[in-house]
C-alpha positions, -999 to 999 in steps of 0.1 A, spaced: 330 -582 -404 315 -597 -435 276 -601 -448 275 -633 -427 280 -609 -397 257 -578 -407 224 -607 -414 229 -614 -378 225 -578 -367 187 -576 -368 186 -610 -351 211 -592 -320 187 -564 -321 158 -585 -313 177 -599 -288 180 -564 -269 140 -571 -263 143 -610 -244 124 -616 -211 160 -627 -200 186 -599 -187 215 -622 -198 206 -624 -233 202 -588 -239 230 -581 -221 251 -606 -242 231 -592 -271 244 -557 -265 281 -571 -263 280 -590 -294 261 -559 -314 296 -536 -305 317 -567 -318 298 -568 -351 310 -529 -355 298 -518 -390 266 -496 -389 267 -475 -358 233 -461 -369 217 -494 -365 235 -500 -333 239 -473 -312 200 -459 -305 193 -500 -296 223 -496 -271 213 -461 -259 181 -481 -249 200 -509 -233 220 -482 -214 188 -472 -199 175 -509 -190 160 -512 -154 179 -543 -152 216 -536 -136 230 -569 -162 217 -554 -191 230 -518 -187 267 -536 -178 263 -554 -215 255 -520 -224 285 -502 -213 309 -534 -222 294 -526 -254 299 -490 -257 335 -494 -243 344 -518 -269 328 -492 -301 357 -472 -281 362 -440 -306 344 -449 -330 314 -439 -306 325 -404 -320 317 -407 -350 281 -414 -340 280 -378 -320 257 -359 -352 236 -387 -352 230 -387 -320 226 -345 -316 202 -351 -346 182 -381 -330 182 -371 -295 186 -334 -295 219 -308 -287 205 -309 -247 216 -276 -242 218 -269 -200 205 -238 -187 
């Protein structure tokens, strides 16, 4: 997506913070449709993925479904944000 679509991305991300489930939840969905900078993207989704709220973490998913591979991508940013996790 162009410029038009990346000045809208810190408006989305605020939108991952409304009192109302349905906004965030659409919020989430229209963040994966932007694509672009996963790094701006993906920790505000991990954190939607994690929502008490049953509407927001579908949005989440949605959202996370429709980054598809390109979720991959994101894996040492994550490790690097988040920690390896190592079990045991």
């Amino acid at each position: 997506m162009g410029s038009r679509a990346e000045t809208a991305r810190p408006a989305l991300l605020a939108a991952l913070k409304d009192v109302d489930a349905a906004v965030r939840a659409q919020a989430a969905i229209a963040l994966a449709r932007l694509g672009g900078s996963l790094e701006a993207t993906l920790p505000a989704l991990l954190a939607a993925r994690r929502a008490a709220d049953e509407e927001v973490r579908a949005g989440a998913a949605a959202a996370w479904g429709r980054i598809g591979p390109g979720v991959r991508a994101a894996l040492p940013y994550l490790r690097q944000q988040y920690g390896a996790g190592t079990p045991g």
